[in-house]
C-alpha positions as CSV (number, residue, x, y, z in Angstrom):
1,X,75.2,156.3,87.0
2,X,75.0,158.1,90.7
3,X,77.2,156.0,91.7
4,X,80.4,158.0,93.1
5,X,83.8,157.0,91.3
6,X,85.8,155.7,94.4
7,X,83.0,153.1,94.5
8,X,83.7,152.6,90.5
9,X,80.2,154.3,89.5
10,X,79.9,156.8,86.9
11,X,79.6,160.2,89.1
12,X,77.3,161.5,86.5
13,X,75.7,165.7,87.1
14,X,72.3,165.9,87.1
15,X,72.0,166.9,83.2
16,X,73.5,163.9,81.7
17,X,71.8,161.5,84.3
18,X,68.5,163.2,83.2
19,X,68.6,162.6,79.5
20,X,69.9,158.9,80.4
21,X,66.4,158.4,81.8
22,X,64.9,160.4,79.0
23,X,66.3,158.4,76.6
24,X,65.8,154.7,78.0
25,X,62.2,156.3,78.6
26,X,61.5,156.3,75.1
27,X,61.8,153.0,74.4
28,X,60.5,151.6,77.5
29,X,59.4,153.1,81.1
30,X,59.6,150.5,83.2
31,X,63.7,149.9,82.4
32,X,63.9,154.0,83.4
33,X,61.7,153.2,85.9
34,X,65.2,150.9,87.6
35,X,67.3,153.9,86.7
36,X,65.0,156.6,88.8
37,X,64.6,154.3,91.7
38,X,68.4,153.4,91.7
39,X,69.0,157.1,91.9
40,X,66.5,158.0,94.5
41,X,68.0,155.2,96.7
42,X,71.5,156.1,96.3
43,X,70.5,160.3,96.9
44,X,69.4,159.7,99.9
45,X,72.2,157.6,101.2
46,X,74.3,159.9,99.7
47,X,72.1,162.8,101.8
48,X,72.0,161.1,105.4
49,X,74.5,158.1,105.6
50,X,77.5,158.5,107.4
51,X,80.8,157.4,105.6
52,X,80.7,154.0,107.4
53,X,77.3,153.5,105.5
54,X,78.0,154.5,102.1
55,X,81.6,152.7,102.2
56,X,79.6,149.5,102.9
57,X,76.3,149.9,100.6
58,X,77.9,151.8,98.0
59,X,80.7,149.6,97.6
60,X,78.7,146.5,97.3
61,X,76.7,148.7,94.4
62,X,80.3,148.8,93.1
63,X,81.0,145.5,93.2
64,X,77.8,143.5,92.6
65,X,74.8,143.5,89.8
66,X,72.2,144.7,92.7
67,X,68.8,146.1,92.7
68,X,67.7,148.8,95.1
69,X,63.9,150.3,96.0
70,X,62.6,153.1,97.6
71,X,60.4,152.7,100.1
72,X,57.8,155.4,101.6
73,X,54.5,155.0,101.0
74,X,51.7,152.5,103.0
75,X,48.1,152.2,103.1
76,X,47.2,155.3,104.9
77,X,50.2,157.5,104.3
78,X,50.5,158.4,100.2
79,X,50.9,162.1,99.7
80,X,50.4,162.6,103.4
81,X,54.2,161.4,104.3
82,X,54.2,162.1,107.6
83,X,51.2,160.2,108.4
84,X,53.5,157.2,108.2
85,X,52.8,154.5,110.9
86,X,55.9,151.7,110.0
87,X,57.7,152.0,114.0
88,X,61.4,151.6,114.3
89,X,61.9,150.8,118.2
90,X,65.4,150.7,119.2
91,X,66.7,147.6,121.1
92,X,69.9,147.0,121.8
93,X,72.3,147.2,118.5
94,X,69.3,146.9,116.4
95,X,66.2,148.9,115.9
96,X,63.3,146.6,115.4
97,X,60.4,147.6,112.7
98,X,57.1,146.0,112.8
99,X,54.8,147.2,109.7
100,X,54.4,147.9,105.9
101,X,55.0,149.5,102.5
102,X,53.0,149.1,99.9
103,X,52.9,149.9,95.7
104,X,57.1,150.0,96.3
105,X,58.8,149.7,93.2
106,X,62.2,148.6,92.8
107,X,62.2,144.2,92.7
108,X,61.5,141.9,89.4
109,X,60.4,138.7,88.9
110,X,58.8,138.2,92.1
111,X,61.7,139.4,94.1
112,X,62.4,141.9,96.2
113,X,64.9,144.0,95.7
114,X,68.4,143.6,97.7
115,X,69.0,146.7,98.9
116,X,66.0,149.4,99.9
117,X,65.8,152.9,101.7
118,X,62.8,153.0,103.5
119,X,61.8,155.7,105.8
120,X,59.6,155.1,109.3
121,X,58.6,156.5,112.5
122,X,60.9,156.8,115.9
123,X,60.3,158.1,118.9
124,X,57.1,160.1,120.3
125,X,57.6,163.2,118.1
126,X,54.2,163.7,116.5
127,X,54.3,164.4,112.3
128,X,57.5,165.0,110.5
129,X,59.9,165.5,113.1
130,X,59.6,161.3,114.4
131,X,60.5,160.2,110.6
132,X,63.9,158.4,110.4
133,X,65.4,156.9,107.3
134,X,67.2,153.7,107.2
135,X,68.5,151.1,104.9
136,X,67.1,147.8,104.8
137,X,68.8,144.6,103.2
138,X,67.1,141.5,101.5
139,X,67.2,138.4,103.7
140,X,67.0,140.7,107.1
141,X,65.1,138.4,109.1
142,X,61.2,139.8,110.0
143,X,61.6,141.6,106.4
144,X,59.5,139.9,103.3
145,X,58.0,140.6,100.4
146,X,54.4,140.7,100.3
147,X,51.6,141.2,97.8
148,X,52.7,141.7,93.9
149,X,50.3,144.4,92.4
150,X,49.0,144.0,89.1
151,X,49.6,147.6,87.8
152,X,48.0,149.1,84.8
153,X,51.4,149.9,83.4
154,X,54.8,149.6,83.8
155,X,55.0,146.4,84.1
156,X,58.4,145.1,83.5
157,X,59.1,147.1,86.9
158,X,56.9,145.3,89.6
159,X,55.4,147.3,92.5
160,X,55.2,145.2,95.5
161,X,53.9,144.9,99.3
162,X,56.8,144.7,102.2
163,X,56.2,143.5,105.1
164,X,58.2,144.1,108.5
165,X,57.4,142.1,111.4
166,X,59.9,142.5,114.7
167,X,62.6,143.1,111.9
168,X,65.9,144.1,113.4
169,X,67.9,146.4,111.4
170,X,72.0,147.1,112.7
171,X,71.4,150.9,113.8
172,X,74.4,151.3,111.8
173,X,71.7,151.1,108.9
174,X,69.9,154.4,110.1
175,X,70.7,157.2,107.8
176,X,72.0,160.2,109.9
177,X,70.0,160.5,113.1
178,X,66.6,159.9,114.6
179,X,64.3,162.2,113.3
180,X,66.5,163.2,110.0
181,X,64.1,161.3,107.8
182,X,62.1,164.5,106.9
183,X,65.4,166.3,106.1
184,X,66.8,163.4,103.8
185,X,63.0,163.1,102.1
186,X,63.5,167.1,101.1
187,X,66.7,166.7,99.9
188,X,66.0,163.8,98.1
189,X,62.5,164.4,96.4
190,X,63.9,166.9,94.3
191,X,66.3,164.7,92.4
192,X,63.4,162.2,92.4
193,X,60.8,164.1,91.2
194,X,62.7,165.5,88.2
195,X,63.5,162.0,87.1
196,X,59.8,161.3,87.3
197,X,60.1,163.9,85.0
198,X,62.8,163.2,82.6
199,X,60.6,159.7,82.2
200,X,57.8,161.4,81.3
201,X,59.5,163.6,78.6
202,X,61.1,160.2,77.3
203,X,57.7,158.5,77.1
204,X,56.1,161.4,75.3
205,X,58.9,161.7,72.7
206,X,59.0,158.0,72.1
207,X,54.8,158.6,71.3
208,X,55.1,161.4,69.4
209,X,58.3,159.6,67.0
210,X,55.6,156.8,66.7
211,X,52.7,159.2,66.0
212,X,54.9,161.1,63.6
213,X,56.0,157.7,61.8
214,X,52.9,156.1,61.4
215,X,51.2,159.7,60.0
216,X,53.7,159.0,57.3
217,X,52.9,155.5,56.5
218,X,49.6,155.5,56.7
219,X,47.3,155.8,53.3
220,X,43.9,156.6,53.8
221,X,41.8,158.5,50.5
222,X,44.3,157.8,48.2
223,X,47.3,160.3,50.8
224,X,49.4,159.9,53.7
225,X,47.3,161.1,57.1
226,X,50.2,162.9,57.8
227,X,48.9,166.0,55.2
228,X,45.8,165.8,57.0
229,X,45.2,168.9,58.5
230,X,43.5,167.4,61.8
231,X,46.4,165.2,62.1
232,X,49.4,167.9,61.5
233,X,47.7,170.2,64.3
234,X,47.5,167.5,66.7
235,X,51.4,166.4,66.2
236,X,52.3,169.9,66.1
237,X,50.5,170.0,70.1
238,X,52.9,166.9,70.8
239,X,56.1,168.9,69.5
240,X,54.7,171.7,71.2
241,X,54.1,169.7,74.6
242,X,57.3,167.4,74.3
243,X,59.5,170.6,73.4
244,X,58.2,173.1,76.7
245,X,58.8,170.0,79.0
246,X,62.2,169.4,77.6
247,X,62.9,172.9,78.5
248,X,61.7,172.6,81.8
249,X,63.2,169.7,82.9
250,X,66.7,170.7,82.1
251,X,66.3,174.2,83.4
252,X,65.8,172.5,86.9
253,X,68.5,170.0,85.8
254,X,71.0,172.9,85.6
255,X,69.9,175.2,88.3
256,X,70.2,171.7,90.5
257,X,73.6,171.2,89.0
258,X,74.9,174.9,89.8
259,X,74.0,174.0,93.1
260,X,70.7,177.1,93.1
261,X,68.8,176.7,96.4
262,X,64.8,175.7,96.9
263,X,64.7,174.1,93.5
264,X,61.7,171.4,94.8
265,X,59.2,173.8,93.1
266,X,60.6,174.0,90.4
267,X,61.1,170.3,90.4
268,X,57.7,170.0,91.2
269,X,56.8,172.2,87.6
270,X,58.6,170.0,85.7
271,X,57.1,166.7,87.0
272,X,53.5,167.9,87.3
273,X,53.9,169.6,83.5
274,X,56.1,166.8,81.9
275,X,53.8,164.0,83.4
276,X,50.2,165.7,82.6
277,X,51.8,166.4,78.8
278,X,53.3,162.9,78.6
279,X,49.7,161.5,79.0
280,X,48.0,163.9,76.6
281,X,50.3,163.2,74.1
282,X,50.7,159.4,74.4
283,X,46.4,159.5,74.4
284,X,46.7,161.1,71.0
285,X,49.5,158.6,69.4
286,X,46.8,156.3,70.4
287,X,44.4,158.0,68.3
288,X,46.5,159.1,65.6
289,X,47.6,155.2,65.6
290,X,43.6,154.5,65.2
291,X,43.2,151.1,65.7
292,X,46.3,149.9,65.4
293,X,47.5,152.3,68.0
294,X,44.7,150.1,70.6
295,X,46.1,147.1,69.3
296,X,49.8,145.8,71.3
297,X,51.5,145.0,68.3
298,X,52.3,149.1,68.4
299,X,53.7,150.3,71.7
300,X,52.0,153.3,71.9
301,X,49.2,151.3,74.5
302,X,51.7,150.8,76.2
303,X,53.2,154.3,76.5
304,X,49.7,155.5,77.5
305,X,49.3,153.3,80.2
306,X,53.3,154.0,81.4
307,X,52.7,157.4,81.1
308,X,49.6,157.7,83.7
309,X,52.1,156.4,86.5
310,X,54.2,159.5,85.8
311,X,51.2,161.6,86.9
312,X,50.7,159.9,90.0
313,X,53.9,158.9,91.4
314,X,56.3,161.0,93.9
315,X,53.5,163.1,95.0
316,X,50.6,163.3,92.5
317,X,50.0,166.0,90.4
318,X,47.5,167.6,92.8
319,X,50.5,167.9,95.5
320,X,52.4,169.3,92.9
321,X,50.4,172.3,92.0
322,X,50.0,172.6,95.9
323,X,53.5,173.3,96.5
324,X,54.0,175.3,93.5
325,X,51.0,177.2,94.9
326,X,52.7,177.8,98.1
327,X,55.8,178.9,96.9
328,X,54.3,181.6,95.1
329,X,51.6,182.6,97.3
């Protein structure tokens, strides 16, 4: 979908690739899941790489049926970024990495993924200023998959463990130059962040349709539940909910489109809103379901559990309102 069109992608704009994850979100999070990380990959390529670089990943993309991952985070370096401890040391034509990624998303069936952007420390610079971003490639010898988490949702998109020991990456793979990483991140996390939201808003709408349907169905003292009055105020909440997060995640989508400058707090509304709605409102398709709605044979378990990765990844909710704090303050 980000895929430019000399490389025989789409090109989408921000708006339409945002209501493609919104929609494939309301069937199933884990497939939007591929979509967001795809995009996140290709945006920061697209961001740092030179034209050497994108001619040869992105036309590969072109070409091939490949999966890409993002990877940033490791055991002691979640929200705090630049506390990351991954080393690239150059040597030579290569820079060699020696450490490890963890909860990356991006493989499936207990694969990695074939292409990742991964971001890590060079040179002595302490904190942001020593983060470089490069681009990593399955079978790179010293690179390997590691431990396959078993998540509490989204599980048809695996997060996994990577591992980098004396792995020697062509410095043709770094994205601009040493100590960009932090620059690519900022420019990146935007676009990221609002597809975190867009999957959100597609999780809670696909609820709240099955809330809404079921409410129909559903005959209990000799009426539907839906003319319940307990019931209708809790779906009008959803519509509520679903409707305000709609509104904010295109607003963002346009002012990114239009090309409006320091948009990451607003991203940062829309991800932090759309995520904490999505899992109030999937919480009460579950109750509205009843029991069925704890059973799997409904998918609205399912949504609930999808739905609480939305609050937590690409900076967790609690970062959110921090930047949004800052911006203001």
């Amino acid at each position: 979908l980000k895929l430019p069109k000399k490389y025989g992608g789409l090109e989408e704009e921000p708006t339409t690739y945002y209501l493609i994850i919104e929609e494939i979100a309301r069937v199933c999070g884990s497939s939007a899941m591929f979509v967001a990380v795809h995009g996140s990959c290709m945006t920061s390529i697209r961001v740092g790489g030179d034209d050497q670089l994108k001619d040869r990943i992105f036309g590969k993309l072109g070409k091939e049926n490949l999966l890409m991952g993002w990877a940033l985070t490791e055991p002691n370096a979640g929200s705090d970024v630049a506390s990351i401890e991954t080393q690239a040391v150059l040597d030579g034509d290569h820079y060699v990495i020696n450490g490890s990624k963890c909860f990356i998303s991006g493989g499936a069936g207990g694969e990695c993924a074939d292409i990742y952007t991964t971001f890590v420390k060079t040179g002595n610079a302490k904190g942001k200023k020593n983060i470089s971003g490069f681009v990593v490639e399955k079978n790179t010898p010293g690179f390997r998959i590691g431990k396959i988490e078993n998540k509490l949702g989204m599980h048809g998109s695996q997060a996994v463990e990577l591992i980098f020991k004396d792995a020697r990456i062509p410095k043709e793979n770094l994205m601009g130059k040493e100590g960009d990483g932090w620059r690519i991140l900022m420019e990146s996390i935007k676009e990221t962040r609002l597809g975190i939201a867009a999957m959100a808003l597609g999780i809670a709408q696909g609820a709240l349709d099955q809330a809404i349907n079921y409410a129909k169905q559903r005959v209990q003292f000799g009426r539907p539940i839906s003319e319940f009055q307990g019931v209708q105020f809790m779906l009008a909440d959803m519509k509520m909910q679903v409707e305000a997060s709609r509104a904010m995640v295109y607003q963002t989508a346009s002012m990114l489109e239009r090309g409006v400058k320091n948009i990451l707090p607003y991203a940062s509304m829309a991800k932090c809103f759309a995520s904490d709605a999505a899992m109030k409102i999937t919480t009460d398709a579950v109750q509205i379901l009843g029991g069925s709605g704890y059973m799997q044979d409904y998918p609205v378990e399912r949504m609930m559990r999808d739905a609480k990765a939305t609050q937590i990844m690409e900076g967790t909710n609690q970062i959110q309102r921090l930047i949004i704090a800052k911006s203001i303050l």
